[in-house]
PDB file with one MODEL, atoms N, CA, C and O in Angstrom:
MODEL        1
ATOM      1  N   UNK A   1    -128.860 -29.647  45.534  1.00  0.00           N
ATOM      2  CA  UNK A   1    -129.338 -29.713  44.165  1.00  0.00           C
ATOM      3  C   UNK A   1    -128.139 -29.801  43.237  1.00  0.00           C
ATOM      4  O   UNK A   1    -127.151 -29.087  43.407  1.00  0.00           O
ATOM      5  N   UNK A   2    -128.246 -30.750  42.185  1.00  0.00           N
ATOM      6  CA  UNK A   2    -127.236 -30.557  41.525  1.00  0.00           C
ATOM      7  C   UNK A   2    -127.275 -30.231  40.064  1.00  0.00           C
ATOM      8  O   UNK A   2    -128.356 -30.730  39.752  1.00  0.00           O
ATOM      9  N   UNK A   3    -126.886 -29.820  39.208  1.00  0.00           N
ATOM     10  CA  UNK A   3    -126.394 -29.859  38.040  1.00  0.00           C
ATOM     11  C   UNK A   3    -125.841 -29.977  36.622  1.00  0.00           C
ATOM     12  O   UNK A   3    -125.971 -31.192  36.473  1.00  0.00           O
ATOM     13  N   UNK A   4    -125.402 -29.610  35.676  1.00  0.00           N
ATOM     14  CA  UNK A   4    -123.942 -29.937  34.857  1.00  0.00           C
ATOM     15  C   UNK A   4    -122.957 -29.269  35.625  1.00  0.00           C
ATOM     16  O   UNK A   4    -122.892 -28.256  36.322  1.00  0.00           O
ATOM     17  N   UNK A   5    -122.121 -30.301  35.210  1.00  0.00           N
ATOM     18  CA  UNK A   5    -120.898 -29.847  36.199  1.00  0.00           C
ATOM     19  C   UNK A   5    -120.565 -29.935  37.815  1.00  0.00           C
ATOM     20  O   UNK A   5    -119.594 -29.688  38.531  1.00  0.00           O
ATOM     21  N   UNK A   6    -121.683 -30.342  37.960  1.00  0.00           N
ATOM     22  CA  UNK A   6    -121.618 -30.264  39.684  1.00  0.00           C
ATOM     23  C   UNK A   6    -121.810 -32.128  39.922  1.00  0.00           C
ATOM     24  O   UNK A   6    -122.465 -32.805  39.129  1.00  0.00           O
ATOM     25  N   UNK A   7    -121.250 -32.595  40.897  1.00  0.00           N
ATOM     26  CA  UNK A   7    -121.360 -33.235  41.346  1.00  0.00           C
ATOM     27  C   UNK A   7    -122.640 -33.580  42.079  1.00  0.00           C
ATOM     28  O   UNK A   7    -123.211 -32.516  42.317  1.00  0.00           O
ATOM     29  N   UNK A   8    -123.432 -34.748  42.603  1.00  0.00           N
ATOM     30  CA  UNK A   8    -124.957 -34.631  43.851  1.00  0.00           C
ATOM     31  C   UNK A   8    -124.497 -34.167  44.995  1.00  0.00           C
ATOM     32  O   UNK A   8    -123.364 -34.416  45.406  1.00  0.00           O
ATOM     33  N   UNK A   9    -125.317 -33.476  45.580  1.00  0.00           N
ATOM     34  CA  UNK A   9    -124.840 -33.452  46.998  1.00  0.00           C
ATOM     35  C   UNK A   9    -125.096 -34.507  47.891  1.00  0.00           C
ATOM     36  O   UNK A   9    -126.174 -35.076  47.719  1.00  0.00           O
ATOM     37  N   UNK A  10    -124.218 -35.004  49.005  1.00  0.00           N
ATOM     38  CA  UNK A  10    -123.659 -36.212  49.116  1.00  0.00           C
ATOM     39  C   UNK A  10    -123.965 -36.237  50.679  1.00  0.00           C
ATOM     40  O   UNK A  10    -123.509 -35.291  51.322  1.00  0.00           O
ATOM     41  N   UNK A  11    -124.505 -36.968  51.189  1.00  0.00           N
ATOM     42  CA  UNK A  11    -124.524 -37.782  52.798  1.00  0.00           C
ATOM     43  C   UNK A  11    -123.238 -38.130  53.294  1.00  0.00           C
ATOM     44  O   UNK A  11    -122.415 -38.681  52.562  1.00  0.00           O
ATOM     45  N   UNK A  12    -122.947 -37.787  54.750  1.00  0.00           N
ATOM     46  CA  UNK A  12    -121.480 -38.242  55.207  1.00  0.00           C
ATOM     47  C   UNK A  12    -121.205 -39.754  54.367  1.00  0.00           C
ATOM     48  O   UNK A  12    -120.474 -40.110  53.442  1.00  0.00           O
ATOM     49  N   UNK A  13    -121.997 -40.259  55.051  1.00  0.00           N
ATOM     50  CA  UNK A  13    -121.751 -42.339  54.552  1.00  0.00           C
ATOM     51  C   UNK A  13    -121.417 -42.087  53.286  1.00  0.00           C
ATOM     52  O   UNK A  13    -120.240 -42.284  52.983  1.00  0.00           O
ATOM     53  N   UNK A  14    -122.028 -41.768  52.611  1.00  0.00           N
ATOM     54  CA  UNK A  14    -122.074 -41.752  50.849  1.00  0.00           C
ATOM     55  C   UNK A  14    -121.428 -41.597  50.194  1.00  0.00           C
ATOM     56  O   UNK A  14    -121.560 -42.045  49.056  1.00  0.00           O
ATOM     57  N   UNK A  15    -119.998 -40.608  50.715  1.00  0.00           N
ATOM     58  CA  UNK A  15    -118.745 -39.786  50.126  1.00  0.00           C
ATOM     59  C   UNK A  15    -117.871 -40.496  49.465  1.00  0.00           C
ATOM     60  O   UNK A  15    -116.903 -40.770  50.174  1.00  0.00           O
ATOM     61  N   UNK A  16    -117.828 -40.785  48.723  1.00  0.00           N
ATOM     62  CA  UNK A  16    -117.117 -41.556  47.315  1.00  0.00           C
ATOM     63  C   UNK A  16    -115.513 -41.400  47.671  1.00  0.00           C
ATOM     64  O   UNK A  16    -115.021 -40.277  47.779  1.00  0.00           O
ATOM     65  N   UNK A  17    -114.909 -42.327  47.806  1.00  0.00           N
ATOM     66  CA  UNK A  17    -112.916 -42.218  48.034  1.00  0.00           C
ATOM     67  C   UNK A  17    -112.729 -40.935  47.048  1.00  0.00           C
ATOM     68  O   UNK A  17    -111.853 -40.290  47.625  1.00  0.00           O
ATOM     69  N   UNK A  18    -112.989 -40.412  46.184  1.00  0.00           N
ATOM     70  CA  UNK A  18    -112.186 -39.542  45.392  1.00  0.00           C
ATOM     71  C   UNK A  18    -112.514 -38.137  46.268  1.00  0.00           C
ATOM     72  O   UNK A  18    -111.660 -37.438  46.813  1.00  0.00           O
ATOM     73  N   UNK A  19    -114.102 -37.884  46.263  1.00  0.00           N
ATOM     74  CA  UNK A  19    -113.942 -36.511  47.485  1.00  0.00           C
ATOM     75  C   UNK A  19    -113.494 -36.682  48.666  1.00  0.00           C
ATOM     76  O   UNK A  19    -112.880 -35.854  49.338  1.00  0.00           O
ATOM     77  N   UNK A  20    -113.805 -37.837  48.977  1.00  0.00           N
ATOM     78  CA  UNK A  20    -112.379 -37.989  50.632  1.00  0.00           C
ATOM     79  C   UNK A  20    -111.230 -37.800  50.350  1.00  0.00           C
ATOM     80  O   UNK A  20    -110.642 -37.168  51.228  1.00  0.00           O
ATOM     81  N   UNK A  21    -110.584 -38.091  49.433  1.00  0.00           N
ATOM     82  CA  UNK A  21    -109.299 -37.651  49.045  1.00  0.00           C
ATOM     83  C   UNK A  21    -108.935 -35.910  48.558  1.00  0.00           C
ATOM     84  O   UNK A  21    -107.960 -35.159  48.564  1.00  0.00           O
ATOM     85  N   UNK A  22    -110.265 -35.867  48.193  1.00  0.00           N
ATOM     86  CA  UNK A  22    -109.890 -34.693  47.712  1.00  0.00           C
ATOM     87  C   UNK A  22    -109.884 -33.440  49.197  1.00  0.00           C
ATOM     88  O   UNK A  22    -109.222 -32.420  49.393  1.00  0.00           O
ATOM     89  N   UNK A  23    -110.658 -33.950  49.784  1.00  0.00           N
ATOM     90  CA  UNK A  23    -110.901 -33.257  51.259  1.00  0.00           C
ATOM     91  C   UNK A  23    -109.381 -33.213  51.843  1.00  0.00           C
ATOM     92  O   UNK A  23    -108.704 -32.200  52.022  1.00  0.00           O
ATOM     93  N   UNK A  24    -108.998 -34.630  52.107  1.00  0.00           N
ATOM     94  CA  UNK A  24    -107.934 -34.447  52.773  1.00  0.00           C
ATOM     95  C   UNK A  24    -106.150 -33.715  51.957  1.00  0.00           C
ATOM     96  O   UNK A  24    -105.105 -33.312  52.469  1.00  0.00           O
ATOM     97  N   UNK A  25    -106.527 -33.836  50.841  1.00  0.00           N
ATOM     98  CA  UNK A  25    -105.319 -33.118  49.713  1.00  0.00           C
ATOM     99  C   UNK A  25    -105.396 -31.543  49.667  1.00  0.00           C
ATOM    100  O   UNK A  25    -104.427 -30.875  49.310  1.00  0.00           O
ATOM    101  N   UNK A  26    -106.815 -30.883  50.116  1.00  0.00           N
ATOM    102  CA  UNK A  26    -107.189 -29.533  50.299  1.00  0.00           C
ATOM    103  C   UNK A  26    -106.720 -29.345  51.385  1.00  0.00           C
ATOM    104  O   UNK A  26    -105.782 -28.553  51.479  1.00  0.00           O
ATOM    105  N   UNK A  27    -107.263 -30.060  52.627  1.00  0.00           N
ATOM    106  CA  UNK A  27    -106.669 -30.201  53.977  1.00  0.00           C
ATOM    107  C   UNK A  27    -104.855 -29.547  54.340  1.00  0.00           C
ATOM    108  O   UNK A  27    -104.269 -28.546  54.755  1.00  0.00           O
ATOM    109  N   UNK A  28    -104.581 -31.047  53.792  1.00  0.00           N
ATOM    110  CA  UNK A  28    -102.886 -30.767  53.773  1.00  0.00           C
ATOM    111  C   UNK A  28    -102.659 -29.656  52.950  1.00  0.00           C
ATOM    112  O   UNK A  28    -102.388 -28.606  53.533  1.00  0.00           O
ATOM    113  N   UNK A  29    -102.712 -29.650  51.632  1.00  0.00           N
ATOM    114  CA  UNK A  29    -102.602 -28.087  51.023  1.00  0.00           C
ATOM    115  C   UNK A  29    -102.651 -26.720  52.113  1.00  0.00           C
ATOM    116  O   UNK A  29    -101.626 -26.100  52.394  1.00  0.00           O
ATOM    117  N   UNK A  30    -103.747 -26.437  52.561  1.00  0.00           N
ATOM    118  CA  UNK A  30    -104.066 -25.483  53.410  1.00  0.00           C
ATOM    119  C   UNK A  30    -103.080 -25.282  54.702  1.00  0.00           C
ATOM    120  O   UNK A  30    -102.786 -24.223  55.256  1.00  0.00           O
ATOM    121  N   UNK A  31    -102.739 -26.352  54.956  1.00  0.00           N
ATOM    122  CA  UNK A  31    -102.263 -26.500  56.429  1.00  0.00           C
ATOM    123  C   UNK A  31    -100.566 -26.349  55.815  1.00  0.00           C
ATOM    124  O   UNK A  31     -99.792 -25.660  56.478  1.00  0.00           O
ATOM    125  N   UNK A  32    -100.249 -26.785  54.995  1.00  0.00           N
ATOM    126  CA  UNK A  32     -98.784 -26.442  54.193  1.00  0.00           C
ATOM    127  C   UNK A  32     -98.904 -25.472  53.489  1.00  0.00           C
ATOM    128  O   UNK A  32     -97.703 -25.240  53.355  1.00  0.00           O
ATOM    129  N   UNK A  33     -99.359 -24.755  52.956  1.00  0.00           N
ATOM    130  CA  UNK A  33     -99.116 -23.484  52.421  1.00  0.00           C
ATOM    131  C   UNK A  33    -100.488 -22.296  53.052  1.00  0.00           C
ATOM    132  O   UNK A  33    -100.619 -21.140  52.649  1.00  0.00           O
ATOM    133  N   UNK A  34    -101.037 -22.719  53.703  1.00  0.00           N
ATOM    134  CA  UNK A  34    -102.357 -21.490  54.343  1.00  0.00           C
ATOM    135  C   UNK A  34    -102.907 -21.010  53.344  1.00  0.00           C
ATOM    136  O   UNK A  34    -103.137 -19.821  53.562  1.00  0.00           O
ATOM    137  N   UNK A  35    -103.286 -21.365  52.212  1.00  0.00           N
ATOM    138  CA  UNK A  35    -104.541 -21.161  51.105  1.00  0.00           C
ATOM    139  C   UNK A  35    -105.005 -22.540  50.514  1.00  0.00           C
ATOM    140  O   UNK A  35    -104.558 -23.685  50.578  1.00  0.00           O
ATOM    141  N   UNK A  36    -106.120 -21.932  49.894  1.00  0.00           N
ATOM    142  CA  UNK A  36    -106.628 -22.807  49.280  1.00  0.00           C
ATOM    143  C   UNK A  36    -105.832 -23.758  47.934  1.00  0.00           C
ATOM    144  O   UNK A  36    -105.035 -23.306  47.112  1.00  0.00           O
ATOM    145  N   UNK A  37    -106.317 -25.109  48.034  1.00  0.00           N
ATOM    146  CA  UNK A  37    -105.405 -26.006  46.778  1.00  0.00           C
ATOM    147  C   UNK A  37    -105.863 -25.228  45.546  1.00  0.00           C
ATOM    148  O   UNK A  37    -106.817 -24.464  45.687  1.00  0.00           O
ATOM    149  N   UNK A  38    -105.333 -25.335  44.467  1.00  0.00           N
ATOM    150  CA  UNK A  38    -105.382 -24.810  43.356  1.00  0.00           C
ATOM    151  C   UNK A  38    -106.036 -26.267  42.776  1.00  0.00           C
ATOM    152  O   UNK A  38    -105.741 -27.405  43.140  1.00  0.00           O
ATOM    153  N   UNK A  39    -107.109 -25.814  41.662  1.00  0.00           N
ATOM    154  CA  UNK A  39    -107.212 -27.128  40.740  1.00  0.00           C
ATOM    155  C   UNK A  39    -105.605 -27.738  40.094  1.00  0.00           C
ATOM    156  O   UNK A  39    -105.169 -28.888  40.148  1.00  0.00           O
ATOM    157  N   UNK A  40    -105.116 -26.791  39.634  1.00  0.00           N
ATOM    158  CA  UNK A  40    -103.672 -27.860  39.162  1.00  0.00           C
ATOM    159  C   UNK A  40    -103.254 -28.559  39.821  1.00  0.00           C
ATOM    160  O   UNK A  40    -102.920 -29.694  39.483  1.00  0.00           O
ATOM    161  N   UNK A  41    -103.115 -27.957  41.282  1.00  0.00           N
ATOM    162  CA  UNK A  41    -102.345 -28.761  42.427  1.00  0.00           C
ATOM    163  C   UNK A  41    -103.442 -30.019  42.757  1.00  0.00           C
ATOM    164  O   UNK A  41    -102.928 -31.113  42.987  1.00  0.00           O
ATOM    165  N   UNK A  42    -104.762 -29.934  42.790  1.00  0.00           N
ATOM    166  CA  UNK A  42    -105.492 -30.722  43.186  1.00  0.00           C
ATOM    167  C   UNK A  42    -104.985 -31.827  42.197  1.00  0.00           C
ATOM    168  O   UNK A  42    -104.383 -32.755  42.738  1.00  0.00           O
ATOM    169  N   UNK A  43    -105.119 -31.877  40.933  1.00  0.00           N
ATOM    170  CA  UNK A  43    -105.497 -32.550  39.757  1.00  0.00           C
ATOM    171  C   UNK A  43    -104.077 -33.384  39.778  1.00  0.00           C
ATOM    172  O   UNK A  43    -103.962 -34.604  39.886  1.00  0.00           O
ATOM    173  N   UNK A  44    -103.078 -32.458  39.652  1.00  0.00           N
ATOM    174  CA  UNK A  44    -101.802 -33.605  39.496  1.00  0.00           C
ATOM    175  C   UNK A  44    -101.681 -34.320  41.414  1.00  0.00           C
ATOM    176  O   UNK A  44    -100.742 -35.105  41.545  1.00  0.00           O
ATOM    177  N   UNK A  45    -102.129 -34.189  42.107  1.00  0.00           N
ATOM    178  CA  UNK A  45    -101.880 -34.700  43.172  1.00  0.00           C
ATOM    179  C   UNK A  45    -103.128 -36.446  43.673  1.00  0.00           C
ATOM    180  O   UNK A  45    -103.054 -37.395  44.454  1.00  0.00           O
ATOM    181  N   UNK A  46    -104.212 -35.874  42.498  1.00  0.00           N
ATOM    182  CA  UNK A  46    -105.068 -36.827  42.860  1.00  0.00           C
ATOM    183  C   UNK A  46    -105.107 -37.650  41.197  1.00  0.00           C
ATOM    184  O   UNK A  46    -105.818 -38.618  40.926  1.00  0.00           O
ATOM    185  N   UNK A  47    -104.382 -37.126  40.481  1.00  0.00           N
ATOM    186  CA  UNK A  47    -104.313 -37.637  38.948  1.00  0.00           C
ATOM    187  C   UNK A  47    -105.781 -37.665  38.472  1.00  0.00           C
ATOM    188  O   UNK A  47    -106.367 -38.610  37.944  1.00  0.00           O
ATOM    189  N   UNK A  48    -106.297 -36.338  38.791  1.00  0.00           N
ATOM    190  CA  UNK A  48    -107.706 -36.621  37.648  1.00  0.00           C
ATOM    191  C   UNK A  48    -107.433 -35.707  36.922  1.00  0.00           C
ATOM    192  O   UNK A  48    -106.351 -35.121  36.884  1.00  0.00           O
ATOM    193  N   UNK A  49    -109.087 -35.333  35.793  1.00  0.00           N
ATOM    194  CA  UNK A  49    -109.409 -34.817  34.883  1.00  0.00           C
ATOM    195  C   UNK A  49    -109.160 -33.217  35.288  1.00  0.00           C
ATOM    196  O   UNK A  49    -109.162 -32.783  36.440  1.00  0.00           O
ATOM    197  N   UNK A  50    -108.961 -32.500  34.164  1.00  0.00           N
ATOM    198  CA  UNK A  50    -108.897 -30.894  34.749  1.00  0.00           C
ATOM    199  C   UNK A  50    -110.522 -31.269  35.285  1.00  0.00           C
ATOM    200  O   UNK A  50    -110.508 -31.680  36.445  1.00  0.00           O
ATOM    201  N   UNK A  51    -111.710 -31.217  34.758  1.00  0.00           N
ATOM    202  CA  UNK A  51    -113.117 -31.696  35.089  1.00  0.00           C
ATOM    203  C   UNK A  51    -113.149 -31.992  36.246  1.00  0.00           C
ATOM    204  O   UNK A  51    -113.579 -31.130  37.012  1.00  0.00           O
ATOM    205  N   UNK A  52    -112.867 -32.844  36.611  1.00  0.00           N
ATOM    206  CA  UNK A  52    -112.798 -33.343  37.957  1.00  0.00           C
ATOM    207  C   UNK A  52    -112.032 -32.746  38.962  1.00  0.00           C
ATOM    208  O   UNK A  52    -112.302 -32.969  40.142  1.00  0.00           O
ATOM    209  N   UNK A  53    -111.385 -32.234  38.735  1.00  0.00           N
ATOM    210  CA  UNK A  53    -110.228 -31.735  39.855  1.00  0.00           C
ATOM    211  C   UNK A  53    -110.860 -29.727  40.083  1.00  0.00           C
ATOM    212  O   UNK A  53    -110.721 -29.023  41.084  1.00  0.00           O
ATOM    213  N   UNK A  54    -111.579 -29.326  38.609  1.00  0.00           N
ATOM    214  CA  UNK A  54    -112.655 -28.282  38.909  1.00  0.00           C
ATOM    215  C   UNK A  54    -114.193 -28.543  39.800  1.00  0.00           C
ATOM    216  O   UNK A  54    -114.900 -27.615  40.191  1.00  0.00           O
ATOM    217  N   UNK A  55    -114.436 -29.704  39.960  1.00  0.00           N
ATOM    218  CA  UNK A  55    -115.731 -29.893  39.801  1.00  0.00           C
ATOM    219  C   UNK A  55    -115.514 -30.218  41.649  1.00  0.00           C
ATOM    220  O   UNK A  55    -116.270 -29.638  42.429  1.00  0.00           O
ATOM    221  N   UNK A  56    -114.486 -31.127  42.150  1.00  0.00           N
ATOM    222  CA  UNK A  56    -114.106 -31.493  43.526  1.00  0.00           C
ATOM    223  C   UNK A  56    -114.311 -30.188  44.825  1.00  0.00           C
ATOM    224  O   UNK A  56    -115.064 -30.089  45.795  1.00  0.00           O
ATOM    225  N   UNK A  57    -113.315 -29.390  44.296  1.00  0.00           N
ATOM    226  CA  UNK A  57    -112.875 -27.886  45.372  1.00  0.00           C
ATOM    227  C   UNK A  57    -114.661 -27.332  45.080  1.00  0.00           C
ATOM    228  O   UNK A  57    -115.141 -27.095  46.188  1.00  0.00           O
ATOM    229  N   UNK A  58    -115.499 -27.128  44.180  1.00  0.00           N
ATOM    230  CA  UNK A  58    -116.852 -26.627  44.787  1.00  0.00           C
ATOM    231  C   UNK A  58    -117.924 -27.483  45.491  1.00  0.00           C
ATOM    232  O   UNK A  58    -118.795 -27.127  46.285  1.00  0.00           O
ATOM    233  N   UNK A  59    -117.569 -29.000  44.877  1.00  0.00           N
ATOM    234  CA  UNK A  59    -118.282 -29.742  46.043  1.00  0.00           C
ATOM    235  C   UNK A  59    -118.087 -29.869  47.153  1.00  0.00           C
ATOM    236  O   UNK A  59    -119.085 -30.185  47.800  1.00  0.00           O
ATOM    237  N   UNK A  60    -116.760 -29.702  47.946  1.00  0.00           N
ATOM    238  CA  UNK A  60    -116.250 -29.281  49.141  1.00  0.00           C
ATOM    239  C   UNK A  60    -116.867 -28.060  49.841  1.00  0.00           C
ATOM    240  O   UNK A  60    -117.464 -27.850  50.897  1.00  0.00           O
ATOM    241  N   UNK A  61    -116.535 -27.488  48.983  1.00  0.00           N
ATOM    242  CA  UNK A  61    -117.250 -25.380  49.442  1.00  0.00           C
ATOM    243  C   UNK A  61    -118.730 -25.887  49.978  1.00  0.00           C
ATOM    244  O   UNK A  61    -119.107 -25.696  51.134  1.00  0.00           O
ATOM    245  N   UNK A  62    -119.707 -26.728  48.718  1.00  0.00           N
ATOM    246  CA  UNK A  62    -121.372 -26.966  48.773  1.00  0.00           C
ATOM    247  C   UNK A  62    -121.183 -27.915  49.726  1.00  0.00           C
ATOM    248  O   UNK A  62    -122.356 -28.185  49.988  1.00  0.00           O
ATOM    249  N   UNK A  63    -120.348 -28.792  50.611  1.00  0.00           N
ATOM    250  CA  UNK A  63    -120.415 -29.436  51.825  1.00  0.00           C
ATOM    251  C   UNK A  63    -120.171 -29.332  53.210  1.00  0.00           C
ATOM    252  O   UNK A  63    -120.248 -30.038  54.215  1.00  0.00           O
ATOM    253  N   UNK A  64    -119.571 -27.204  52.607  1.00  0.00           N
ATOM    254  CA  UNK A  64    -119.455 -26.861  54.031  1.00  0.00           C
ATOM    255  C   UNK A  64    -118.092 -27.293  54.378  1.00  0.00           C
ATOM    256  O   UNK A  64    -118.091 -27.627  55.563  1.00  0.00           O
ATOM    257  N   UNK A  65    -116.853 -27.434  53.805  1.00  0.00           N
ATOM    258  CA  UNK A  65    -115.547 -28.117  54.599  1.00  0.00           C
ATOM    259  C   UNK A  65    -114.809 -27.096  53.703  1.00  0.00           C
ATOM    260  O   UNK A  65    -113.697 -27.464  53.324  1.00  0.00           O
ATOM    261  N   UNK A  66    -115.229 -25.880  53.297  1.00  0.00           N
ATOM    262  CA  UNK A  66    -114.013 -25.306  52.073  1.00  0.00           C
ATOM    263  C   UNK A  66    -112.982 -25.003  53.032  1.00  0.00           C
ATOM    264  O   UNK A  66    -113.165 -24.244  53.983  1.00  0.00           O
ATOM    265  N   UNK A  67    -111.896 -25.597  52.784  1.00  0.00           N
ATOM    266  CA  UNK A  67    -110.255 -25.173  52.697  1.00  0.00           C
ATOM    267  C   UNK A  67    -109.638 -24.745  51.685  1.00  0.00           C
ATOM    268  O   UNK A  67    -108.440 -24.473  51.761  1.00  0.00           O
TER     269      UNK A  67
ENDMDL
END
């Protein structure tokens, strides 16, 4: 179910390049420092919106892949 602020929840096929990216930038984050990406770190690494770079890391969590 989705929201303001939230992104739809999304079918494997369906996953838009920006949350694949954002998956794999959490990914590496995690695996290089063993916590979770920070929105700043997300945001300047994928050059989006503070919005977007808040809105990414909980659609991850709501897809079940939180790093």
């Amino acid at each position: 179910m989705s929201g303001p602020g939230r992104l739809p929840a999304l079918v494997p096929d369906a996953v838009p390049p920006l949350v694949r990216a954002a998956r794999q930038a959490a990914a590496g984050h995690y695996q290089e420092h063993g916590q979770p990406i920070t929105r700043d770190a997300l945001r300047a690494r994928l050059g989006v919106s503070n919005q977007a770079a808040s809105a990414l890391p909980r659609q991850i969590r709501q897809d079940g892949e939180g790093t």
